[in-house]
C-alpha positions as CSV (number, residue, x, y, z in Angstrom):
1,X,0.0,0.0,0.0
2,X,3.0,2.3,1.0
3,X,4.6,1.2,-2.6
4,X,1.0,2.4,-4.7
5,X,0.7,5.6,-2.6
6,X,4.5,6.4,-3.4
7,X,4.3,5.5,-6.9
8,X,1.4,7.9,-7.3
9,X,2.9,10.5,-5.6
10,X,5.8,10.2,-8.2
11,X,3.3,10.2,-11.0
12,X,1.5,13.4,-9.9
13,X,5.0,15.2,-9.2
14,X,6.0,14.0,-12.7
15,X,3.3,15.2,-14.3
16,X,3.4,18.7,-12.1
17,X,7.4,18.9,-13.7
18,X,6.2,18.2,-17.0
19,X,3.2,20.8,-17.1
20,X,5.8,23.4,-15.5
21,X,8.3,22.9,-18.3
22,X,5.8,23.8,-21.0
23,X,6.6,27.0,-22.8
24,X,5.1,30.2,-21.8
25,X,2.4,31.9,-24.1
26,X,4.1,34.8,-25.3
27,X,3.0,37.8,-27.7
28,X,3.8,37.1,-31.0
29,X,5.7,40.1,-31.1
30,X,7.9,39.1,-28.5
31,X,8.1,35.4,-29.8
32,X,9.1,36.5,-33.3
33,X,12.1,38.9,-32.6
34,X,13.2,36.0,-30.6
35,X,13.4,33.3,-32.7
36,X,13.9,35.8,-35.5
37,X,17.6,36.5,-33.2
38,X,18.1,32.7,-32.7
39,X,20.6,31.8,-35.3
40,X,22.0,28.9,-34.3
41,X,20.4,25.4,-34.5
42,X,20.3,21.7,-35.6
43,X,17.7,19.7,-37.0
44,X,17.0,16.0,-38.8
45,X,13.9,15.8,-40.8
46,X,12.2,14.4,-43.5
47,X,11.0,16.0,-46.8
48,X,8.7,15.5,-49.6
49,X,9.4,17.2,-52.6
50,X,7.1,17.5,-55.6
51,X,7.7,19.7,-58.7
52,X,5.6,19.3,-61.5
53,X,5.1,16.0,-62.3
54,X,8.3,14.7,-60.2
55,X,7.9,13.8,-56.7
56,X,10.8,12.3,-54.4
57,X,11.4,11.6,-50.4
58,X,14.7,12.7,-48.8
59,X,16.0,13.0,-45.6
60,X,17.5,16.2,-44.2
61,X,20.6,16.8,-41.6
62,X,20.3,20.7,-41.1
63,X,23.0,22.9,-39.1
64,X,23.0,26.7,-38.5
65,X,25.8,29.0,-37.2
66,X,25.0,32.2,-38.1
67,X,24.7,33.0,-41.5
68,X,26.1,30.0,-42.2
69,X,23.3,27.0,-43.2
70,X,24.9,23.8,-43.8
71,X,22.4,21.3,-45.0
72,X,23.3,17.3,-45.6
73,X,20.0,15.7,-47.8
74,X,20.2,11.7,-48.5
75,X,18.2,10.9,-51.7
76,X,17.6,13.2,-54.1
77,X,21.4,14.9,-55.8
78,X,22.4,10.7,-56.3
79,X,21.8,7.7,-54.3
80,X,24.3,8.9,-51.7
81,X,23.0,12.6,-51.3
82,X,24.5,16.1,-51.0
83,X,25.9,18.6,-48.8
84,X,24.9,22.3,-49.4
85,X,26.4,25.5,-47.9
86,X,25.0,28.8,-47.8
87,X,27.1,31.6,-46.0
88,X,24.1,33.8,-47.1
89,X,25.8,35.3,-50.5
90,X,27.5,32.5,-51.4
91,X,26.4,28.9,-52.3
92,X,28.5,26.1,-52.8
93,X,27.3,21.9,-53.5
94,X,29.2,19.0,-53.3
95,X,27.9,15.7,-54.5
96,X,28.3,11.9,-53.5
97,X,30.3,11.8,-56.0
98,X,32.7,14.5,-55.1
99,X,31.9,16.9,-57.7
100,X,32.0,20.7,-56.4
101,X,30.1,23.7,-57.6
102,X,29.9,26.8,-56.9
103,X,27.4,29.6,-56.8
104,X,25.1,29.6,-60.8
105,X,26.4,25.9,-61.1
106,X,25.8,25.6,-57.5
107,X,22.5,26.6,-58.4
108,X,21.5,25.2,-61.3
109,X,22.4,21.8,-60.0
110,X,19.6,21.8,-57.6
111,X,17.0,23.4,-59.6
112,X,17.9,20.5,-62.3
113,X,17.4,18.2,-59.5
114,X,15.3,19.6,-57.6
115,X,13.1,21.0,-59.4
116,X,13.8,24.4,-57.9
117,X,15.8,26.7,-56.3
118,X,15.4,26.6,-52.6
119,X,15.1,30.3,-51.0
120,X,17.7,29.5,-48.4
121,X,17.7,33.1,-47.0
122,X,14.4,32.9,-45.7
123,X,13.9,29.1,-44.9
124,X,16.3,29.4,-41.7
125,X,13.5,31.4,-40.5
126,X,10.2,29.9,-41.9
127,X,12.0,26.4,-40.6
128,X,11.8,28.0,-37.1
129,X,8.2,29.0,-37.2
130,X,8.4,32.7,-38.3
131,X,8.7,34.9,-41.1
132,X,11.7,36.7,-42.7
133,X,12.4,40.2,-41.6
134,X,13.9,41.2,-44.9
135,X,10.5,41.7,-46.9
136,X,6.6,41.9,-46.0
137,X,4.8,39.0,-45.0
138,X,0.9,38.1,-44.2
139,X,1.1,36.1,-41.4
140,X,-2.0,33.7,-39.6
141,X,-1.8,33.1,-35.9
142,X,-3.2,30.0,-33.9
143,X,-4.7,30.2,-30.2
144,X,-1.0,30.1,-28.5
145,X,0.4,32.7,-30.7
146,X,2.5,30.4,-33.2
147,X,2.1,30.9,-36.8
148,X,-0.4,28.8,-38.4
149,X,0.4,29.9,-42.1
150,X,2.3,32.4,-43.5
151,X,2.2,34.2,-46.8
152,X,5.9,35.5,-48.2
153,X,6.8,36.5,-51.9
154,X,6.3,33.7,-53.6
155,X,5.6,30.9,-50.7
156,X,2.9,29.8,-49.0
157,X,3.5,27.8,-45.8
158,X,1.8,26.3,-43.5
159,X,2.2,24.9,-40.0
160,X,0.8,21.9,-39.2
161,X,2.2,20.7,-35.4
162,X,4.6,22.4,-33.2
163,X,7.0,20.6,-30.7
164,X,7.8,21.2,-26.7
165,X,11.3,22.0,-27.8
166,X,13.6,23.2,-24.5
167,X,11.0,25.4,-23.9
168,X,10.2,26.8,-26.8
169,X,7.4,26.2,-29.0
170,X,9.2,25.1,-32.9
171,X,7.5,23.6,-36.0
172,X,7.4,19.9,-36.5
173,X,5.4,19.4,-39.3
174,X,5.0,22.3,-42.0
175,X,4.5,22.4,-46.2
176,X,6.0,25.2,-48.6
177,X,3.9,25.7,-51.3
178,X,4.7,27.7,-54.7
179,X,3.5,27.6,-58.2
180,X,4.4,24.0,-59.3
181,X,6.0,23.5,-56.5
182,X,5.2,21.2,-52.7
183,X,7.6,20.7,-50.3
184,X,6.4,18.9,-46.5
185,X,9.3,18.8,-44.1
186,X,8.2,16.1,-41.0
187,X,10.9,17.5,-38.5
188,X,12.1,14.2,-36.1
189,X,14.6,16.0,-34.0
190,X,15.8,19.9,-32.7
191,X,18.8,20.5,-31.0
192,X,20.4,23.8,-29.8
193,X,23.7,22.4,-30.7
194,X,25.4,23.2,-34.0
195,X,28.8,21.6,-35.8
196,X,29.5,22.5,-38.9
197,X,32.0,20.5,-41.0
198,X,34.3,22.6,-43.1
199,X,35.0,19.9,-45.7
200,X,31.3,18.2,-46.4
201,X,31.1,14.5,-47.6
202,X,28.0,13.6,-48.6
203,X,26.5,10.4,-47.2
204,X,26.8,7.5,-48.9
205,X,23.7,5.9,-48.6
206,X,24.7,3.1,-46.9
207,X,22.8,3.5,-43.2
208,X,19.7,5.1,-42.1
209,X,20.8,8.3,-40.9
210,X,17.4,9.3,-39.1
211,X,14.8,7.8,-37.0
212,X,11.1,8.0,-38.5
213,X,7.7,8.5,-36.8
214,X,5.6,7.9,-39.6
215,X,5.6,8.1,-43.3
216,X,6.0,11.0,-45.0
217,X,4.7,10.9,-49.3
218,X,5.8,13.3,-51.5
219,X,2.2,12.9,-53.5
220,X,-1.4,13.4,-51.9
């Protein structure tokens, strides 16, 4: 009897710690400058891509220092993957199989494989759940102030789920829509702590290099 009455005594504290640890409810205001300041992050997540009448699944290593974005995607530059750098004027690729370009090839390259160019500048904010302070946006809130969906140049995204992240409210699930254009990033994992590698190899393919929750299509 001692045992069940210190168990649930346990269970209630437990559950007192976790409802403590849940992220305040702050203006959006103050939650945007923020995360808007926060530049320096991991992630691993899934995407689905589909461009046209191509569609393909990829999974995504993601590290930010900075201005610097450093992104590591199994699947779609190859079987093994590619590493991409962004230094925020400069864009360099390498591919599994070790060819490096550089800025237009850099970014033809991924608009040949892609489908598109990626708007790197303002997807290390959109990935964090707010928009880009360098041009206008129409922005949707939800009841906890989080974006729900955001409207900027050409992009339309929208938040699906957020994630108790240290504290702080961040996106798990979100899609980036253009014109001929869907990408859904499932996001498995944030972490505060960022290493960048200053000579990228690309994956080869041979491992699983994240866990997955659940599947993720590029069509639907």
């Amino acid at each position: 009897m001692r045992f069940l009455a210190l168990a649930l005594t346990l269970l209630i504290a437990g559950c007192q710690t976790q409802l403590r640890k849940a992220p305040a409810i702050q203006t959006w205001e103050t939650r945007r400058a923020e995360l808007q300041q926060r530049d320096r992050f991991a992630l691993k997540a899934r995407v689905a891509v589909a461009a046209g009448q191509e569609g393909f699944n990829a999974r995504l290593r993601w590290a930010q220092a900075g201005a610097h974005s450093q992104l590591s995607l199994d699947g779609p530059l190859g079987v093994g993957g590619a590493q991409v750098d962004f230094d925020g004027t400069t864009l360099s690729v390498r591919t599994s199989r070790g060819q490096h370009l550089s800025d237009a090839a850099a970014r033809g390259e991924l608009e040949t494989r892609l489908g598109f160019e990626p708007p790197f500048q303002s997807l290390k904010f959109w990935i964090q759940g707010v928009p880009d302070p360098g041009s206008p946006a129409d922005e949707v809130l939800d009841d906890q102030q989080r974006l729900a969906s955001l409207r900027q140049g050409d992009w339309q995204i929208d938040y699906g789920n957020y994630a108790n992240t240290h504290g702080q409210w961040l996106p798990e699930r979100m899609t980036l829509q253009r014109e001929g254009v869907r990408v859904r990033l499932l996001i498995d994992e944030w972490s505060s702590q960022t290493q960048l590698h200053p000579d990228p190899s690309p994956a080869t393919g041979g491992g699983d290099m994240f866990l997955s929750r659940s599947p993720l299509g590029a069509r639907g």
